[in-house]
MITI-432099 format. One line per field, with one value per residue (C-alpha): residue in three letters; residue number from 0; x, y, z. Coordinates in Angstrom, 3 decimals. Layout:
N
type: ALA;...;
seq: NUM;...;
px: X;...;
py: Y;...;
pz: Z;...;
# end
This chain:
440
type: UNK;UNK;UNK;UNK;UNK;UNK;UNK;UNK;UNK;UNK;UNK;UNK;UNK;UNK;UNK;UNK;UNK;UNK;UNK;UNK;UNK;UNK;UNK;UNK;UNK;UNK;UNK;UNK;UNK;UNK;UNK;UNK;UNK;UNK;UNK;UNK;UNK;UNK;UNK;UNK;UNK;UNK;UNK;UNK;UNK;UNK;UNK;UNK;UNK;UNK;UNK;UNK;UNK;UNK;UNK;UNK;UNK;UNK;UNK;UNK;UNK;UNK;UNK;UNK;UNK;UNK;UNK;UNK;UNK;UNK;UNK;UNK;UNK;UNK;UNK;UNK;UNK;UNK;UNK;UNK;UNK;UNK;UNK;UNK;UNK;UNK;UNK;UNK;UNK;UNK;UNK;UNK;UNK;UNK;UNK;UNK;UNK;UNK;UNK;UNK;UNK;UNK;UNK;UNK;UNK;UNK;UNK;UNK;UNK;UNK;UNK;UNK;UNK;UNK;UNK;UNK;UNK;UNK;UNK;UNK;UNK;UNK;UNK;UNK;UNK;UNK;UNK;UNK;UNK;UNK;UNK;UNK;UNK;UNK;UNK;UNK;UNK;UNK;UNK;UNK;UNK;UNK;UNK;UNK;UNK;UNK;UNK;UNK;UNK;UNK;UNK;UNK;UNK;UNK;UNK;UNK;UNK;UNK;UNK;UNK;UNK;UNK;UNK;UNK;UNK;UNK;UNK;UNK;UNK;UNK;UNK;UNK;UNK;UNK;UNK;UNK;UNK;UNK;UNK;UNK;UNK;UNK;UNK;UNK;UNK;UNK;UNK;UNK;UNK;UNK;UNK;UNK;UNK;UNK;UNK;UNK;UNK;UNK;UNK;UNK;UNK;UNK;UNK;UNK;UNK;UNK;UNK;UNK;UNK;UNK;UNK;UNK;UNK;UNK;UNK;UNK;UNK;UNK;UNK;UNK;UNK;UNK;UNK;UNK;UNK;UNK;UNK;UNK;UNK;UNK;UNK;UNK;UNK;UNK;UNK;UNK;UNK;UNK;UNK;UNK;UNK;UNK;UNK;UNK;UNK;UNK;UNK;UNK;UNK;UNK;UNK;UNK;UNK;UNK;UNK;UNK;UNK;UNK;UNK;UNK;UNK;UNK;UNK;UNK;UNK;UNK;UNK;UNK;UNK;UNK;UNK;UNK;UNK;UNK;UNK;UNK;UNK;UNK;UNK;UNK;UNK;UNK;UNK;UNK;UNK;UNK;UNK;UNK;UNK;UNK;UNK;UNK;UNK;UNK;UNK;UNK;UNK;UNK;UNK;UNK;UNK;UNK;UNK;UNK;UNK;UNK;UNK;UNK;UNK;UNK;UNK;UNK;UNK;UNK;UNK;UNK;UNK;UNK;UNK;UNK;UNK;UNK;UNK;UNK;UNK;UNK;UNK;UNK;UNK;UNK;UNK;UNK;UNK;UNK;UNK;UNK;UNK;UNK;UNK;UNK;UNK;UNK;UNK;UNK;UNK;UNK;UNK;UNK;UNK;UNK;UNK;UNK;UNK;UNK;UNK;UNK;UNK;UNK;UNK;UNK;UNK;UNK;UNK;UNK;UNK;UNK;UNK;UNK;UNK;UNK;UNK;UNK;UNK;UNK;UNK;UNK;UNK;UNK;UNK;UNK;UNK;UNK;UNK;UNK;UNK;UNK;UNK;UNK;UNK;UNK;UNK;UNK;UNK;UNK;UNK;UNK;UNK;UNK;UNK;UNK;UNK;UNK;UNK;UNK;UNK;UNK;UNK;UNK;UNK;UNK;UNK;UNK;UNK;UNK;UNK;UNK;UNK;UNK;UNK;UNK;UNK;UNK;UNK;UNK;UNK;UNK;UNK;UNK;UNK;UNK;UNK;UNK;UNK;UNK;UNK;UNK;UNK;UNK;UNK;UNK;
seq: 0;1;2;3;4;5;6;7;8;9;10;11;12;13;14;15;16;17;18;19;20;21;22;23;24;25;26;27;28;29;30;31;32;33;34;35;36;37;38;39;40;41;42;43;44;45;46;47;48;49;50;51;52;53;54;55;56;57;58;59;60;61;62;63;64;65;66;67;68;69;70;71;72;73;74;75;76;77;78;79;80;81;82;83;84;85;86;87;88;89;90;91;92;93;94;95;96;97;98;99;100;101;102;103;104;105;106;107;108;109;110;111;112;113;114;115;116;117;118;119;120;121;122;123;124;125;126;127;128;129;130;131;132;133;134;135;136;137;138;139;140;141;142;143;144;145;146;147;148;149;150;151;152;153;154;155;156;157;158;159;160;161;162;163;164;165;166;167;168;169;170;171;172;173;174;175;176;177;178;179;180;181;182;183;184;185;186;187;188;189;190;191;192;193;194;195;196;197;198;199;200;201;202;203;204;205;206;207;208;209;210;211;212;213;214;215;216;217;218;219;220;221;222;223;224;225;226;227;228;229;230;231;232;233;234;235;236;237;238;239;240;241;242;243;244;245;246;247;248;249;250;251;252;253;254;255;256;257;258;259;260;261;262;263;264;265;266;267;268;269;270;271;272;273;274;275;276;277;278;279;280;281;282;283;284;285;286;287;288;289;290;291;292;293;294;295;296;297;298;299;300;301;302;303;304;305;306;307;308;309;310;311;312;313;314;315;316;317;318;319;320;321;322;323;324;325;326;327;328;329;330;331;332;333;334;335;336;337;338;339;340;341;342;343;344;345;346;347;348;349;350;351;352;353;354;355;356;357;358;359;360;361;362;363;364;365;366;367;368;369;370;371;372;373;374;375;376;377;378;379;380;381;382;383;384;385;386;387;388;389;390;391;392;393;394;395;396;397;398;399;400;401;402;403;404;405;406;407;408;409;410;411;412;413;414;415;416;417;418;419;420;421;422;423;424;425;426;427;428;429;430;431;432;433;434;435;436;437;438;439;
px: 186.740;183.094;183.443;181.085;184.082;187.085;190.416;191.354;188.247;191.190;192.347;189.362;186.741;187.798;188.051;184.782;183.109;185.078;183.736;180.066;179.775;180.674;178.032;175.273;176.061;176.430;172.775;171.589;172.548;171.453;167.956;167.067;166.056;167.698;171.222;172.764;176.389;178.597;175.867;177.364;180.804;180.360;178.534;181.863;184.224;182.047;182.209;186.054;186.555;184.322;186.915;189.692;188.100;186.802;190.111;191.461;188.532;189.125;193.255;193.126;190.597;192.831;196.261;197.740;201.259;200.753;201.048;199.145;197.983;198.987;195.526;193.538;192.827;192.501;189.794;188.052;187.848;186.803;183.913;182.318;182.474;180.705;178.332;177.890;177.718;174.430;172.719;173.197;171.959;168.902;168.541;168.714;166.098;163.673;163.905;163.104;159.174;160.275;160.650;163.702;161.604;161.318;164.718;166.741;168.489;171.966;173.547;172.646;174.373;177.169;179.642;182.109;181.409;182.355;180.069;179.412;182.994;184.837;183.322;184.177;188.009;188.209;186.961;189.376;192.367;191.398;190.835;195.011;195.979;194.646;195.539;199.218;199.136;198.092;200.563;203.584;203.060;202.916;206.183;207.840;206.175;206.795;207.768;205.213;204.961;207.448;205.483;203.190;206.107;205.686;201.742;202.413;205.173;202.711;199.757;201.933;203.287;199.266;198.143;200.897;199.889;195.939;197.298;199.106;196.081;193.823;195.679;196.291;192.475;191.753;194.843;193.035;189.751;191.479;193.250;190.003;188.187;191.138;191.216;187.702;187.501;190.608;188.760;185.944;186.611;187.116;189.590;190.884;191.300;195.075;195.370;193.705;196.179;199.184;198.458;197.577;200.887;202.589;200.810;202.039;205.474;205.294;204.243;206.991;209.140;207.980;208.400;211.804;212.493;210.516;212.195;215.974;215.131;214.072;217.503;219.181;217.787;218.553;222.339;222.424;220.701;223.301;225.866;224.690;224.169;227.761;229.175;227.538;228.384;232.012;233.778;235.920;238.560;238.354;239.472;236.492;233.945;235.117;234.434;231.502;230.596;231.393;229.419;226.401;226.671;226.708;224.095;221.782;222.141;221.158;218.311;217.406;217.571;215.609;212.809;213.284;212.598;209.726;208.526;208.519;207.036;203.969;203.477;203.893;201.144;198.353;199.160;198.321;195.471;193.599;194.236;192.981;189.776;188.964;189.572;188.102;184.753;184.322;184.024;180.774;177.877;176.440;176.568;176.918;180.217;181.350;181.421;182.521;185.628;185.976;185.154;188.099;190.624;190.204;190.285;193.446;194.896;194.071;195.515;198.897;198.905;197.991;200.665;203.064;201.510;202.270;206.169;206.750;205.462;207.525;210.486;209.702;209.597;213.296;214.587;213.272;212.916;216.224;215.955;218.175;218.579;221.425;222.572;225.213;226.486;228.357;229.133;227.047;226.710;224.434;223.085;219.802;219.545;218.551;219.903;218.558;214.826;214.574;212.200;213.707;212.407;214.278;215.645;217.873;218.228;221.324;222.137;224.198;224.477;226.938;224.296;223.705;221.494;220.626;217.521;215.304;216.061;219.053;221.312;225.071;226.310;223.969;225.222;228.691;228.251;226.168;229.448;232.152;230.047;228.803;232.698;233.601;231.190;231.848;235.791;235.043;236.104;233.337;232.702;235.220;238.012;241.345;241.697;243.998;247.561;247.480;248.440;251.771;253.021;255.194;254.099;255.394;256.570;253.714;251.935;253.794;253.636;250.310;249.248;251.021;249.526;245.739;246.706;247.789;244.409;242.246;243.662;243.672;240.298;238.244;238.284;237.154;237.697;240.268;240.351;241.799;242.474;239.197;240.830;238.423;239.306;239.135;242.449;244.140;244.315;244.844;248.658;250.737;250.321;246.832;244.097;241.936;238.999;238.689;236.136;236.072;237.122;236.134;239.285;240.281;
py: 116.654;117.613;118.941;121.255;123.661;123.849;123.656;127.598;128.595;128.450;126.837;128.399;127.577;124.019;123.438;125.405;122.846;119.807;120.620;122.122;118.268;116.332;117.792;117.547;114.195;113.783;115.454;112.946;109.881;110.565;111.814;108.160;106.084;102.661;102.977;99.442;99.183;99.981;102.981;103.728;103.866;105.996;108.908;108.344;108.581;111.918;113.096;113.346;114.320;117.355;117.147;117.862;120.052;122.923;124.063;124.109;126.549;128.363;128.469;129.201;132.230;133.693;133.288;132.781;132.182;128.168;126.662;124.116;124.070;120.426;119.489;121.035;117.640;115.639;118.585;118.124;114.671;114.676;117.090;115.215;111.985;113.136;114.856;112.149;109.347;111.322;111.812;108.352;107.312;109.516;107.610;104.335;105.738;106.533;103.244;101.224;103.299;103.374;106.751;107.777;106.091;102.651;102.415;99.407;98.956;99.872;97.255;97.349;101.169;101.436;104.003;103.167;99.442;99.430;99.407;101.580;99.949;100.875;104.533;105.076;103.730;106.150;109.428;107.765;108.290;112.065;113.413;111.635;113.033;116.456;115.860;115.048;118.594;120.068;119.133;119.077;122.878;123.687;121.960;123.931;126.923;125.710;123.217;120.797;118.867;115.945;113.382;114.471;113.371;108.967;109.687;112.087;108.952;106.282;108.530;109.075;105.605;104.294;106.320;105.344;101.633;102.185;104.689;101.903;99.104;101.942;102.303;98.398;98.555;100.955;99.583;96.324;97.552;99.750;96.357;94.939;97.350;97.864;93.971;93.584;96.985;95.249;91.624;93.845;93.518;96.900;99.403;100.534;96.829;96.980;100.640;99.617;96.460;98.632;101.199;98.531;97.100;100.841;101.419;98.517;99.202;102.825;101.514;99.307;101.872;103.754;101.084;100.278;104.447;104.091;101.020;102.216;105.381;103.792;101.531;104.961;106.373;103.125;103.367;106.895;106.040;103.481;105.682;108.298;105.720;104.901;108.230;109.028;105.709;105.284;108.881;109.679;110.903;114.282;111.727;109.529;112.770;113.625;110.244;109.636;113.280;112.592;109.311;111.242;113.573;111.097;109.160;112.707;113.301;109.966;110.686;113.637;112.248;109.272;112.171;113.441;110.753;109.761;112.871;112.226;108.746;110.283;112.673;109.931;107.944;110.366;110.781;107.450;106.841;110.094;108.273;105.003;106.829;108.000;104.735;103.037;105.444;104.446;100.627;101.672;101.937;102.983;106.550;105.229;102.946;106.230;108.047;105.333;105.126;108.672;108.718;106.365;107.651;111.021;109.053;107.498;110.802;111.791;108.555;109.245;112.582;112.175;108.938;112.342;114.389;111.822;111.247;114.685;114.903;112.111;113.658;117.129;115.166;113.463;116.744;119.277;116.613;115.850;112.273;111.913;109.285;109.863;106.956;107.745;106.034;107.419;111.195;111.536;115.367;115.003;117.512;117.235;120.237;122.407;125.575;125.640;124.958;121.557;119.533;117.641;113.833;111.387;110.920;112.026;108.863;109.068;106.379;107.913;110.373;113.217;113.038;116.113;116.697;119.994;119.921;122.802;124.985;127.060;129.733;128.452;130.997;129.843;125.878;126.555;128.881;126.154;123.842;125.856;126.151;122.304;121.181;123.135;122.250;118.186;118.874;120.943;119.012;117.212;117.003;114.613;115.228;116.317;119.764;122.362;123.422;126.726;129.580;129.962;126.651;124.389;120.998;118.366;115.080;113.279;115.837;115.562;111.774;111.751;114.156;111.961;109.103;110.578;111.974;108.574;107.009;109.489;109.144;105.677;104.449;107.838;109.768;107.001;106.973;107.055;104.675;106.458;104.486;105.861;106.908;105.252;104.820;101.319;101.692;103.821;101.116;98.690;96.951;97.487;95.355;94.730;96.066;98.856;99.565;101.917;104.234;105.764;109.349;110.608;111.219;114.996;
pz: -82.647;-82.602;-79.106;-76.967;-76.524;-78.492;-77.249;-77.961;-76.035;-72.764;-69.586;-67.442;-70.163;-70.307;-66.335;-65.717;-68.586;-66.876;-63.779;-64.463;-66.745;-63.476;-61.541;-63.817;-64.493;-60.539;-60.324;-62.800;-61.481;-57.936;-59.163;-60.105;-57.124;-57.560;-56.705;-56.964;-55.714;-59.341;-59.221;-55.628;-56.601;-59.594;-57.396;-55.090;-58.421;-59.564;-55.720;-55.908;-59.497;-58.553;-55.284;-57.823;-60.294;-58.054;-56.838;-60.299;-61.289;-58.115;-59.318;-63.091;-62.325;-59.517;-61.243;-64.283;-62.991;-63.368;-66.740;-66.601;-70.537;-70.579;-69.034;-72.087;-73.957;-70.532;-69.132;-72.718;-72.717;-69.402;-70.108;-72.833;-71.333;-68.529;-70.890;-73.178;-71.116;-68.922;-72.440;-72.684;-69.590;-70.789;-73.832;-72.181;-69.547;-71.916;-74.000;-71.311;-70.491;-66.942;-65.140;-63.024;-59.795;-61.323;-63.142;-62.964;-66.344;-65.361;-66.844;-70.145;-69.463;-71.964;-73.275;-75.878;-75.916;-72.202;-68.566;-66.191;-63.992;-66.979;-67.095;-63.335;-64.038;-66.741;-64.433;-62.092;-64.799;-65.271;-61.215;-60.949;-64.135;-62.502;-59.298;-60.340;-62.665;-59.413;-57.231;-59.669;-60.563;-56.447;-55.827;-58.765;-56.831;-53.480;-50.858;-49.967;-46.811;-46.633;-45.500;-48.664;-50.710;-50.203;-50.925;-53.946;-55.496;-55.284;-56.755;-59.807;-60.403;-59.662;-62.703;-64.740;-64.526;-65.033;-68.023;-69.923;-68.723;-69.993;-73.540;-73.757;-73.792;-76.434;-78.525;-78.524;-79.325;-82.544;-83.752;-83.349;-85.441;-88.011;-88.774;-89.430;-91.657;-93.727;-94.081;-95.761;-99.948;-101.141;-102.270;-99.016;-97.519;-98.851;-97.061;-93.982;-93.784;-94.700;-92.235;-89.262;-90.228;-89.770;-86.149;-84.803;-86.029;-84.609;-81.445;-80.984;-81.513;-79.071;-76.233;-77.126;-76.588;-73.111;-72.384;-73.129;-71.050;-68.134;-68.357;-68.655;-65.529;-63.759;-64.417;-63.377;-60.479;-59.445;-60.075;-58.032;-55.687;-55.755;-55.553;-52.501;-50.476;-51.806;-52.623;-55.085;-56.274;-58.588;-61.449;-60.232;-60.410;-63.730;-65.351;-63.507;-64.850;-68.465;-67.935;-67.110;-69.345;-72.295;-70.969;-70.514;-74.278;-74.768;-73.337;-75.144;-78.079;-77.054;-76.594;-79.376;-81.648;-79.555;-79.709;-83.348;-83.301;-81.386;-84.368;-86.613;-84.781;-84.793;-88.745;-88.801;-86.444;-88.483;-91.256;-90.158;-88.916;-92.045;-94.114;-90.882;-91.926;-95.136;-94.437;-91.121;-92.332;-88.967;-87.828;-83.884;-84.881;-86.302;-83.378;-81.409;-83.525;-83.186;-79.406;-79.011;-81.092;-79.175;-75.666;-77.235;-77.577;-74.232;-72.430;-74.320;-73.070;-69.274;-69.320;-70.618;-67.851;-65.244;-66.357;-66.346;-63.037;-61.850;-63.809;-61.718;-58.550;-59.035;-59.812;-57.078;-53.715;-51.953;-50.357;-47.177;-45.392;-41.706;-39.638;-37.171;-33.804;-31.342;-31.204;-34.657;-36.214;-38.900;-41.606;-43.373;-45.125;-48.652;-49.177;-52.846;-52.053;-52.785;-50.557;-48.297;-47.725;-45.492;-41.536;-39.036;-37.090;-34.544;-31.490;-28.823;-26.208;-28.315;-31.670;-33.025;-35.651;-37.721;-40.299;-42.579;-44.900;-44.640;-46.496;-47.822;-44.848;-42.445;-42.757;-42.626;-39.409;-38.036;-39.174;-37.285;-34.184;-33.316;-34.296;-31.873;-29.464;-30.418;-29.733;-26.240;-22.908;-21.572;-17.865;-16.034;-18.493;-17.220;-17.240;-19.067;-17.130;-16.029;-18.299;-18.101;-16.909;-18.531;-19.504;-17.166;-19.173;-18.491;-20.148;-22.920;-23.378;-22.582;-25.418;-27.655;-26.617;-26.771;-30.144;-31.982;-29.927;-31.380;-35.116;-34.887;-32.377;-32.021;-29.390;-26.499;-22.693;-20.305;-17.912;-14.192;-10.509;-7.934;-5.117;-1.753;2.101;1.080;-1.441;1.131;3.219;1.018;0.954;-1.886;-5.333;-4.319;-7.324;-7.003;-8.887;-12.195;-13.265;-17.099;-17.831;-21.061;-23.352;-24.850;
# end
């Protein structure tokens, strides 16, 4: 890559260049006067990529704690586009004898065969791709607010789909270019054909891997699902266990080999650049070619950068979701720091509900104390005999009977005569009325 900076000069280097490139090109585009609407939104886009790359200046330069050497390529990229698509809009300025007053050849504004729209979508690609890096090393650092979590899901699975639309794109334009090089009569033509042929093998390959992993992560899903709404037995957990497991080293090796098909890729797209070369005989289509096989590069590795993310996000966020009637005691709780997303939702007058953070001691104190406050008498109930005095038979048959109500119906109400001047004077066999007594 002929580059401006190289990708040892560093994390800081790289974001400080990233960011330093937006602005100028920022500066540039607001210094001309006519600011149609695509012109509008791309000073927006450059306004929030600037958003995104200050504070990861500000973070590489105060800590080196957070690894986030993934973004070196996407920072690069992002760099020189910004820097090559203002010394375009110089060049394009200058062509047209009209100074930065009078300007009003925007659309004829290109970069990489594309407009102006498509430049904005792909600054749009790199402020997620950095956002997302952001935000996935803080939650392996720390918590982040719950309600972030819904916002943070559909960020990630957003630049997925523009990330594949984006790489659809430059596939396309690669075939495109590959085909035509191969129709040319020469010695590479059978090369060119050969390795076209290879690429689009590889990159079937590669979707059947992403394809059979996502299947993978669906049955686990549903299994987990399972699990949690059914029980099991310790025979069930053990299967279910041994399923997983399988199905886990499955997936390894599924990322393994694609791992390997990615290597095997770039091989091939250098080597299609340079037979590609041979057959343009203009020094612009050269870059071009190069341009986009390095944006290629780039989209591959924010998609990578984005499923990681999402991978993170399964693994450290605990989603909860409590329903209870009745005399409900429900626990949403982490007591191994993973963020907690989800309700407490609980209809009836005994719900209790116990939410945060907690130590392994601290639940099962919590536990022991609100059982024993959801078995204490309530008000109304009959009381205790005295200490000391013998249970009468009623007593007796009374316990038994609340006992086989309470294993069989809950604990429920007992129903007991009110005693009124009205009953008192009642004659015998005639009804009185009945109020409800909570049951022991």
């Amino acid at each position: 890559m002929a580059e401006p900076v190289g990708l040892a000069s560093g994390l800081i280097a790289l974001a400080t260049f990233a960011f330093q490139c937006s602005v100028t090109l920022y500066e540039t585009v607001n210094s001309f006067r006519s600011h149609p609407k695509r012109v509008r939104d791309l000073l927006v886009e450059l306004e929030a990529l600037g958003a995104v790359l200050a504070p990861l200046v500000d973070l590489v330069n105060s800590t080196s704690d957070v690894d986030l050497s993934a973004l070196d390529l996407p920072l690069l990229r992002c760099g020189s586009a910004c820097k090559e698509f203002q010394q375009e809009l110089l060049r394009c300025a200058s062509r047209s004898n009209s100074n930065r007053t009078s300007f009003r050849d925007w659309a004829r504004l290109t970069y990489m065969g594309d407009d102006m729209d498509d430049f904005r979508d792909l600054l749009s690609g790199y402020k997620a791709t950095i956002n997302i890096a952001l935000t996935d090393a803080t939650l392996r650092k720390s918590a982040i607010a719950a309600e972030s979590i819904g916002d943070y899901e559909n960020l990630i699975q957003d630049a997925k789909e523009d990330l594949e639309a984006r790489l659809e794109r430059i596939d396309r334009k690669l075939e495109h270019l590959v085909v035509h090089d191969a129709a040319q009569p020469g010695p590479d033509a059978a090369e060119l054909q050969s390795l076209r042929e290879e690429r689009l093998s590889t990159e079937k390959c590669l979707q059947i891997c992403a394809q059979l992993s996502s299947h993978i992560d669906k049955i686990q899903l549903i299994s987990d699902e399972t699990n949690k709404s059914c029980g099991s037995t310790s025979a069930d957990i053990s299967s279910e266990t041994l399923t997983n497991e399988g199905l886990q080293d499955c997936k390894n090796s599924l990322a393994v080999t694609a791992a390997k098909l990615e290597k095997h890729m770039r091989d091939i797209m250098d080597r299609l650049l340079v037979k590609s070369k041979t057959a343009i005989s203009s020094d612009e289509e050269a870059q071009d070619l190069s341009r986009l096989r390095d944006e290629w590069e780039t989209a591959r590795q924010c998609l990578d950068i984005c499923s990681r993310a999402d991978g993170h996000l399964k693994e450290n966020v605990s989603v909860i979701e409590n329903y209870g009637t009745g005399d409900a005691l429900q626990f949403m709780v982490s007591a191994n720091g993973k963020v907690l997303h989800g309700k407490n939702r609980g209809v009836g007058w005994r719900s209790r509900q116990v939410g945060g953070y907690l130590s392994d001691e601290t639940i099962q104190q919590l536990s022991r104390n609100l059982a024993s406050m959801h078995t204490s008498p309530l008000r109304g109930e009959t009381s205790f005999p005295k200490a000391g005095a013998a249970p009468s038979a009623d007593d007796t048959v009374e316990g038994e009977t609340t006992a086989e109500f309470q294993e069989r119906f809950g604990r429920g109400f007992t129903l007991k005569p009110m005693v009124s001047p009205d009953t008192l004077t009642s004659s015998p066999g005639t009804s009185s009325d009945w109020v409800e007594t909570p049951r022991r």
